[in-house]
Z-matrix of the N, CA and C atoms (Angstrom, degrees):
N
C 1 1.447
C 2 1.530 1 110.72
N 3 1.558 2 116.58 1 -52.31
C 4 1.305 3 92.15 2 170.02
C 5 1.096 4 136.18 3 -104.81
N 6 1.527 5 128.77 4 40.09
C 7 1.099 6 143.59 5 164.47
C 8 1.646 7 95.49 6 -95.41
N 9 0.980 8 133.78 7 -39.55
C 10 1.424 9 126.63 8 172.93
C 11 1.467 10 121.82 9 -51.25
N 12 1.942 11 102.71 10 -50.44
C 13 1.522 12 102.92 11 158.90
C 14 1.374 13 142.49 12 -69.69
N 15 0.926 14 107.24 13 -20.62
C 16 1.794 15 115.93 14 168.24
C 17 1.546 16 105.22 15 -85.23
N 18 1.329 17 149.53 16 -39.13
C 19 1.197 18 130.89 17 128.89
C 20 1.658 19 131.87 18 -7.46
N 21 1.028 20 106.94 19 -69.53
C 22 1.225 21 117.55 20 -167.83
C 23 2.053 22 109.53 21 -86.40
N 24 1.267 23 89.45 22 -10.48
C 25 2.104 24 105.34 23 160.60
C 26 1.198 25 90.58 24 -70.66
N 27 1.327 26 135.03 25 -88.55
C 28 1.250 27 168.46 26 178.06
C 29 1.796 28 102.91 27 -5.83
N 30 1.368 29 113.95 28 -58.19
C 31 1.366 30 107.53 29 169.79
C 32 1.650 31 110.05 30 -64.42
N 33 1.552 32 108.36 31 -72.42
C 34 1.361 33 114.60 32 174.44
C 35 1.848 34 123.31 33 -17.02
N 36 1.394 35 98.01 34 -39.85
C 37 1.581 36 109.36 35 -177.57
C 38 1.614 37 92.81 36 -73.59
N 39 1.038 38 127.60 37 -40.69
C 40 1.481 39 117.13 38 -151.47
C 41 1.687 40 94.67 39 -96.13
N 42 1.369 41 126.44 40 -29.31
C 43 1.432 42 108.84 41 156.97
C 44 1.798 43 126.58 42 -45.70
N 45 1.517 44 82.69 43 -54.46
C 46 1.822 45 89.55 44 -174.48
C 47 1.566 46 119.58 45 -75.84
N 48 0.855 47 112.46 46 -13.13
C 49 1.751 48 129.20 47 178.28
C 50 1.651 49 124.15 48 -124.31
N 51 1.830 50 100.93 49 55.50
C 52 1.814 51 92.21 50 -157.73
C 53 1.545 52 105.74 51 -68.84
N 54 1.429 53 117.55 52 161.00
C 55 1.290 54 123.54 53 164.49
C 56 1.495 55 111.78 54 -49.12
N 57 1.672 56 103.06 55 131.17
C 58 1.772 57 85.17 56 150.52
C 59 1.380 58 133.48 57 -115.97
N 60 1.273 59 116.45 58 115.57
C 61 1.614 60 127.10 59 -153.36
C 62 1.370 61 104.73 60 -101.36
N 63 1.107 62 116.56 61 143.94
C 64 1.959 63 126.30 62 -173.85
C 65 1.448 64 85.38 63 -64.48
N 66 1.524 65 99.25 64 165.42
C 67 1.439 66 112.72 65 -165.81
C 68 2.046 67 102.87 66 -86.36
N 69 1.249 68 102.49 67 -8.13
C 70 1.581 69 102.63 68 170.93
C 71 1.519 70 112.33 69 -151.78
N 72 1.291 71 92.58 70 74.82
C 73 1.665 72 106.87 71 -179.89
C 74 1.962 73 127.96 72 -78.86
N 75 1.275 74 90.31 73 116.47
C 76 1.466 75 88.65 74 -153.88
C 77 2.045 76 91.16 75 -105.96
N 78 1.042 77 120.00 76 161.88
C 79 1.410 78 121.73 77 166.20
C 80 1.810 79 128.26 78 -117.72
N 81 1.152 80 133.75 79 84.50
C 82 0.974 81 123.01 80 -149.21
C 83 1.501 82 125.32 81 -93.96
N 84 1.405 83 102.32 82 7.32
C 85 1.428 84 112.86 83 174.30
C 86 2.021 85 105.67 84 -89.78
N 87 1.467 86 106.93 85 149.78
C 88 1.638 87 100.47 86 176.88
C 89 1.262 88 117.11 87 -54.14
N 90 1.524 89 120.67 88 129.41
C 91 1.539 90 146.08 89 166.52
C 92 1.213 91 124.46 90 -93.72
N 93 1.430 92 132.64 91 117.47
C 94 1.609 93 115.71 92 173.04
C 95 1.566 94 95.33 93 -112.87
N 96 1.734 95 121.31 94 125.01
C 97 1.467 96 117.97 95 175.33
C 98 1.480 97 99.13 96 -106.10
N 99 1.641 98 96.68 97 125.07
C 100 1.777 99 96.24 98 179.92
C 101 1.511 100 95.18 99 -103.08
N 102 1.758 101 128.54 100 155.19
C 103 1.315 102 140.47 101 -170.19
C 104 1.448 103 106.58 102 -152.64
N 105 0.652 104 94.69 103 161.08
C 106 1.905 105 125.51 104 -165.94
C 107 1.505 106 95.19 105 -105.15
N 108 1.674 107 113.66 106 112.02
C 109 1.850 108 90.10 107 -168.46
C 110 1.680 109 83.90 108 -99.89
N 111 1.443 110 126.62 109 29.25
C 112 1.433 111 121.19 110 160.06
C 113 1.801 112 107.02 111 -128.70
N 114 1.238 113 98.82 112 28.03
C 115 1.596 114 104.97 113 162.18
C 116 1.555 115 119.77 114 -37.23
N 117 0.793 116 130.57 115 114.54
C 118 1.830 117 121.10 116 170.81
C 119 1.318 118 107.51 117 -117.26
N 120 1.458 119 134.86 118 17.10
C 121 1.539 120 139.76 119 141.61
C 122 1.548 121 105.01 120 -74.75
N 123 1.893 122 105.52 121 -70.07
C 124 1.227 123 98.99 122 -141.73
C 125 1.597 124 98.04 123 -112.07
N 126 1.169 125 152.35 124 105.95
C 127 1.411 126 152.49 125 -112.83
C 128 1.846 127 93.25 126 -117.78
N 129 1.208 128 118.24 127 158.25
C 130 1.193 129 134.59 128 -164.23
C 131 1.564 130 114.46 129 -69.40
N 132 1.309 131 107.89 130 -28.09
C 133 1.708 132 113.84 131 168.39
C 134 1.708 133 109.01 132 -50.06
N 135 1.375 134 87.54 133 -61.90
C 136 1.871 135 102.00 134 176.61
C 137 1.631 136 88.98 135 -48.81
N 138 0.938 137 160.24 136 -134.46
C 139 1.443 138 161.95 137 -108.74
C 140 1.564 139 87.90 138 -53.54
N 141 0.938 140 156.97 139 -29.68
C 142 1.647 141 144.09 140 176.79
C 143 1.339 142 104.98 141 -76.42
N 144 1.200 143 127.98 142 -55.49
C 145 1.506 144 127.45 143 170.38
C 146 1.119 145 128.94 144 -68.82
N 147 1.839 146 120.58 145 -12.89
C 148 1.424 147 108.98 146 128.04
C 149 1.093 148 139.42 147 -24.73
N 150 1.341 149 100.28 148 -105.75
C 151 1.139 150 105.70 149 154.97
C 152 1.547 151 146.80 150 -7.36
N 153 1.355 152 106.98 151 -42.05
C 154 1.144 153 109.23 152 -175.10
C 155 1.757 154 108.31 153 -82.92
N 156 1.383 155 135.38 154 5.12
C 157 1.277 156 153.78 155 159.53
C 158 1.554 157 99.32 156 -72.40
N 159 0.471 158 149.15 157 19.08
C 160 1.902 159 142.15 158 -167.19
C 161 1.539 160 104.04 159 -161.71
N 162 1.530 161 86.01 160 119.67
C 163 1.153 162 106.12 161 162.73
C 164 1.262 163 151.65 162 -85.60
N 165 1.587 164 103.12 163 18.17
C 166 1.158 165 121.59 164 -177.29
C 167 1.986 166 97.93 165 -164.94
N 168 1.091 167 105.84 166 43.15
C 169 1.161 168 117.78 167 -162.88
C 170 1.966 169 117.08 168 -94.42
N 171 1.092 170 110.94 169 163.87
C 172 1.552 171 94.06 170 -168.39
C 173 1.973 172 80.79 171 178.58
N 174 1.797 173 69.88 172 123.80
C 175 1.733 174 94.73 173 -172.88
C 176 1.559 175 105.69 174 -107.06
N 177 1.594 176 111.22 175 131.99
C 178 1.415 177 109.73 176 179.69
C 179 1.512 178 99.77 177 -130.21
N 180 1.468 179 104.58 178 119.25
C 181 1.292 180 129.93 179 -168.99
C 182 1.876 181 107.85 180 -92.11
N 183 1.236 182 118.05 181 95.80
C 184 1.912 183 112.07 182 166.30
C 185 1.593 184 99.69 183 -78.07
N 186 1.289 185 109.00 184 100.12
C 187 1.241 186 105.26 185 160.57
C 188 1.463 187 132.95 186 -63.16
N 189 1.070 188 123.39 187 -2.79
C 190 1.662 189 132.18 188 173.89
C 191 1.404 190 122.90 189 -78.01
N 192 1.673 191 91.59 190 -43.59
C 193 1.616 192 119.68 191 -177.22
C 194 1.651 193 114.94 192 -58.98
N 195 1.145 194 119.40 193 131.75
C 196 1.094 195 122.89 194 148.24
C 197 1.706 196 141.31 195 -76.46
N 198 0.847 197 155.90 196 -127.90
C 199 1.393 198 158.45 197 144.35
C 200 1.666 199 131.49 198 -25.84
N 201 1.082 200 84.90 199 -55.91
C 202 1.689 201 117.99 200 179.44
C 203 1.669 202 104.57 201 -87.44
N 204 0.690 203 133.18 202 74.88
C 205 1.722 204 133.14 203 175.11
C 206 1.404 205 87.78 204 -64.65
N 207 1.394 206 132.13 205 -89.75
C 208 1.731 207 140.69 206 -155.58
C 209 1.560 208 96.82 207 -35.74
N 210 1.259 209 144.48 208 -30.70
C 211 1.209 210 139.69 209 176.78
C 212 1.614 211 113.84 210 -105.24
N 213 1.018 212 118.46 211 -38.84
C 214 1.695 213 100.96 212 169.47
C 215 1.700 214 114.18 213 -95.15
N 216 0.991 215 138.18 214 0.36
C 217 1.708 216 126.26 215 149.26
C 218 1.359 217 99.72 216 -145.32
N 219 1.759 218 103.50 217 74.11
C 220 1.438 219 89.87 218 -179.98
C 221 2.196 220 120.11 219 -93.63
N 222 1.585 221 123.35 220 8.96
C 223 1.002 222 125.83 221 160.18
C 224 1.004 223 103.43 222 -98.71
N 225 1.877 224 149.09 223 27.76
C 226 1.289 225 159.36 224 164.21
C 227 1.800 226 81.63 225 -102.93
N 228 1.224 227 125.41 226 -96.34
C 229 1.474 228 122.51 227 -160.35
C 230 1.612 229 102.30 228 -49.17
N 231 1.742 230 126.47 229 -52.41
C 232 1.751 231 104.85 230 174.69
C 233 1.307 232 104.02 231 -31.81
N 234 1.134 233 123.82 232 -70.73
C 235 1.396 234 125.66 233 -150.51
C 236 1.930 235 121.58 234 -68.06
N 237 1.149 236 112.63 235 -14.40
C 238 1.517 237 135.18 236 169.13
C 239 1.144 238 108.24 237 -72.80
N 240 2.026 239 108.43 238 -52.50
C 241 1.676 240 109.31 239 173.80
C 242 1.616 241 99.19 240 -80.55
N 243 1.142 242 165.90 241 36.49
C 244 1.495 243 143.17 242 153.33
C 245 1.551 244 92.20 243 -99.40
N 246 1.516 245 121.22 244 -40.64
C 247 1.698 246 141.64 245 -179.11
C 248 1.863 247 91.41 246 -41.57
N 249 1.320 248 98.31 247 -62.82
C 250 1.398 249 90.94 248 -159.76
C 251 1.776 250 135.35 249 -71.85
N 252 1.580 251 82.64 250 -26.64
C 253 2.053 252 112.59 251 178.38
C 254 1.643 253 104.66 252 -67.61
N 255 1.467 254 104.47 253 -24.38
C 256 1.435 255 126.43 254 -140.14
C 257 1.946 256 89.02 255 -80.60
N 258 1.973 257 87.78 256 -56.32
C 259 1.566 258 92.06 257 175.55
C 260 1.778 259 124.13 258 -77.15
């Protein structure tokens, strides 16, 4: 229950308080974006246009996963994040 409500704060806050981001915001330190290539929130375009903000960026797609990567391949993502801290 209240992980559902602080969730659902969590959007609400980010409606009423949007970021304000430069009109061409680039990130230039290394990025790894992990995605759910069975996301049904956040759809696979969004993980390309991630990505595509980073300049040193590198997208790793679990195609099995849904939403939740850290819980459905989560010694697939440990092991991607030790890969990446590592370099």
């Amino acid at each position: 229950e209240n992980a559902l409500t602080s969730m659902l704060s969590w959007y609400r806050a980010l409606i009423q308080y949007p970021a304000h981001l430069p009109r061409n915001p680039r990130l230039e330190m290394p990025a790894l974006v992990m995605w759910g290539g069975q996301d049904f929130a956040l759809g696979r375009p969004l993980a390309n246009a991630s990505v595509k903000v980073c300049e040193k960026g590198e997208l790793v797609m679990f195609e099995g996963a849904n939403h939740w990567i850290q819980r459905e391949e989560a010694e697939k993502v440990n092991q991607r994040l030790i890969e990446f801290f590592a370099a």
